[in-house]
C-alpha positions in Angstrom: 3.4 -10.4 -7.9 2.1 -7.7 -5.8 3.0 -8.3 -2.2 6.5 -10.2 -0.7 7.3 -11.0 2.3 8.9 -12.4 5.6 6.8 -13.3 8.9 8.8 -11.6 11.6 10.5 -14.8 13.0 11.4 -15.7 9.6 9.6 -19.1 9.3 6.8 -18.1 6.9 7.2 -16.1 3.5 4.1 -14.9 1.6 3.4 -13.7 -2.0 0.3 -12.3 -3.4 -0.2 -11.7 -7.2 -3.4 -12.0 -9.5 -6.5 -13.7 -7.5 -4.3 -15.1 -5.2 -2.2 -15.7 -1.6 0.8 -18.3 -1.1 2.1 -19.5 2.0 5.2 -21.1 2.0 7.6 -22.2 5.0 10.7 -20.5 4.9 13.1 -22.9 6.4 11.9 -25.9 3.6 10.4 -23.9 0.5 7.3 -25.9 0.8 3.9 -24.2 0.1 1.8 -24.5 3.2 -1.7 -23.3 1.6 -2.8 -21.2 -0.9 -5.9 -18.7 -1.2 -8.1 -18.5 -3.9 -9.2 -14.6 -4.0 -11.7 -12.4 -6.2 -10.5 -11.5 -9.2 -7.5 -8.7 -9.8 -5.0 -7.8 -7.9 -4.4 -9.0 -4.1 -2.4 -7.6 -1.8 -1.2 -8.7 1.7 0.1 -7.1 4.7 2.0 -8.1 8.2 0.2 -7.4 10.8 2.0 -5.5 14.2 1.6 -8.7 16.1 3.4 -11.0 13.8 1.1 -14.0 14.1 -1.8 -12.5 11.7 -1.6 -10.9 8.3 -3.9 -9.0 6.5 -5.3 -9.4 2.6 -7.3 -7.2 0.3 -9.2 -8.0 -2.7 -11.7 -6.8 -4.8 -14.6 -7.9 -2.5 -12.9 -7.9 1.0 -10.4 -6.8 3.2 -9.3 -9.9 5.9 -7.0 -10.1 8.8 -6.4 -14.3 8.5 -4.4 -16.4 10.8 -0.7 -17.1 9.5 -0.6 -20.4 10.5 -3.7 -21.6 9.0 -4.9 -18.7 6.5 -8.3 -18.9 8.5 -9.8 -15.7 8.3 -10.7 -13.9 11.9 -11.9 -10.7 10.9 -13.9 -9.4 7.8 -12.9 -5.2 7.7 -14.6 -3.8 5.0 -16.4 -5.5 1.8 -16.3 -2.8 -1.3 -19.6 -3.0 -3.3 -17.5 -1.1 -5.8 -16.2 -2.2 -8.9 -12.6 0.1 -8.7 -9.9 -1.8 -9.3 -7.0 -1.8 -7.1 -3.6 -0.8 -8.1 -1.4 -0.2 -4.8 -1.8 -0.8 -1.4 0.1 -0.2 1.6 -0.8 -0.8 5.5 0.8 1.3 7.8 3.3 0.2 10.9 0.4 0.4 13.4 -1.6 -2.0 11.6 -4.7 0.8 11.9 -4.5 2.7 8.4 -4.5 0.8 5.0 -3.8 3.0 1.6 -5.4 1.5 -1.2 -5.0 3.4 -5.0 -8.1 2.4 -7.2 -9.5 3.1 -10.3 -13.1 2.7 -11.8 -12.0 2.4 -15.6 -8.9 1.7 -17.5 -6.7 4.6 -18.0 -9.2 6.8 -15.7 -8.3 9.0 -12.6 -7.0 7.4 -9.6 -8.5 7.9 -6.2 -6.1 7.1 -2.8 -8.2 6.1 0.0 -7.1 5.4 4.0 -9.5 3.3 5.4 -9.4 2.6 9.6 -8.4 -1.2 9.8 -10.1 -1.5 13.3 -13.6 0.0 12.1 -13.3 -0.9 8.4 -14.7 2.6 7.9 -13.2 4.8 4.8 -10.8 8.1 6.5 -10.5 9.9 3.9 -10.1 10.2 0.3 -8.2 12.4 -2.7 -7.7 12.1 -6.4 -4.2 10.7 -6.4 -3.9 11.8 -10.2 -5.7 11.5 -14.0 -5.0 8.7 -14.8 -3.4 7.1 -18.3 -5.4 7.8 -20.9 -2.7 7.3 -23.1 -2.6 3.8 -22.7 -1.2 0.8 -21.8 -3.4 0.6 -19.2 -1.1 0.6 -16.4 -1.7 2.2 -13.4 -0.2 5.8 -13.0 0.6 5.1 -9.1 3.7 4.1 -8.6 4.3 3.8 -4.4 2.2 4.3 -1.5 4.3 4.3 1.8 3.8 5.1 5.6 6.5 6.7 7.6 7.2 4.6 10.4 5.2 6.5 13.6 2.2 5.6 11.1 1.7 9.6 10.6 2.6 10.2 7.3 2.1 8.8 3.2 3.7 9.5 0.6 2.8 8.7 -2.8 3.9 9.4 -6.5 2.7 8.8 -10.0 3.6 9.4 -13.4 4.3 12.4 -14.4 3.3 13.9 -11.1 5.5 15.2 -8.2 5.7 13.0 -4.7 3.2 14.5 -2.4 3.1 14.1 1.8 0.0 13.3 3.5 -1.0 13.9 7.1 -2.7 10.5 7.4 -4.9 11.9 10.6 -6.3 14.7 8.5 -5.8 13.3 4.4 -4.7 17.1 4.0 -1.5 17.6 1.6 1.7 18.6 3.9 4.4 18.5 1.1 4.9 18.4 -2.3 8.4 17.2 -3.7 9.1 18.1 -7.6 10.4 14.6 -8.3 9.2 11.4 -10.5 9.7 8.8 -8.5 9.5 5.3 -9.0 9.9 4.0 -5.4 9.7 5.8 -2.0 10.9 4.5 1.4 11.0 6.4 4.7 14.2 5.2 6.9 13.7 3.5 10.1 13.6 6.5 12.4 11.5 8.5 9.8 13.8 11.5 9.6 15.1 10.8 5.9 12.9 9.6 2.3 14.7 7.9 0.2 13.2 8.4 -3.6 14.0 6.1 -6.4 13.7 7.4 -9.6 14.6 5.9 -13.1 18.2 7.0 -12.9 19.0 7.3 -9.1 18.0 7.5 -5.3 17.4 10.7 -3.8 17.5 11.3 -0.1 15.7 14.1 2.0 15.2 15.2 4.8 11.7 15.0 6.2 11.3 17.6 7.9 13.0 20.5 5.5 9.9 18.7 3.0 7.0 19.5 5.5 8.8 23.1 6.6 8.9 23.7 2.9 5.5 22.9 2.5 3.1 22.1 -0.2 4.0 24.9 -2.8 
């Protein structure tokens, strides 16, 4: 499973995994409608407004109706055949992080694509990859700071790394695996999850320290 979770109002919960999106209602456990997607991975999104969500598949990125699953807006259709590994929309709803990958075990590209335009931001090697095998992404988290400004993102074996989401430049670089990040609801503190504990800093001594 790739993607989890609550409507706003708590009446509908969705779950993406493998070539598919579920439905369900919340309040009886019964699946409302199901989505048949491309191939791979899918992942899903709330939307700001609470009454659409967004998905994103190997051929196309959709903002659907909740109620229905109808989709209302085609954003982007990749011609590519990279293979998606994380995804993350920001607060906004304007900026989706996507982590791909043309080959198994190969480097791994982040890119921020505008929601509203479906036109790629910007782009950056995330990191090289697995070679070693399994073929299991190296990516571990994408995730926006809350004001929709920020992404940070680790992988194995690589330190977690800040991102000015307006520019795609690198504003800090934290010497720490991590397996899980989450900024806290006012943004001021990350919280990283590594395979032994939870670290907490402070944004902002991160982006005064800098990318060194």
């Amino acid at each position: 499973m790739s993607s989890l979770f609550y409507s706003p109002d708590g009446k509908f919960l969705v779950n993406a995994g493998y070539g598919r999106v579920e439905v369900w209602d919340a309040g009886t456990s019964q699946l409302l409608y199901r989505l048949q997607e491309d191939k791979g991975r899918v992942f899903a999104s709330m939307m700001p407004d609470g009454k659409t969500f967004l998905t994103t598949s190997w051929n196309a990125t959709n903002i659907r109706d909740l109620t229905t699953g109808r989709t209302l807006h085609t954003v982007f259709t990749s011609n590519s055949q990279r293979e998606y590994l994380k995804a993350a929309l920001s607060s906004d709803g304007k900026t989706l992080a996507l982590c791909t990958r043309l080959s198994q075990g190969g480097a791994e590209t982040t890119e921020l694509w505008d929601v509203p335009t479906g036109k790629l931001r910007h782009s950056w090697q995330e990191n090289a990859g697995n070679k070693k095998g399994p073929w299991r992404g190296a990516v571990q988290a994408l995730s926006f700071s809350p004001d929709s400004e920020l992404l940070s993102s680790s992988s194995k074996g690589e330190p977690v790394r800040l991102w000015d989401v307006q520019s795609g430049s690198r504003r800090a670089t934290l010497k720490a695996e991590a397996q899980s990040l989450a900024f806290s609801p006012d943004g001021k503190t990350l919280a990283v999850g590594t395979q032994r504990e939870v670290q907490l800093w402070k944004v902002d001594a991160l982006l005064k320290q800098g990318s060194q």
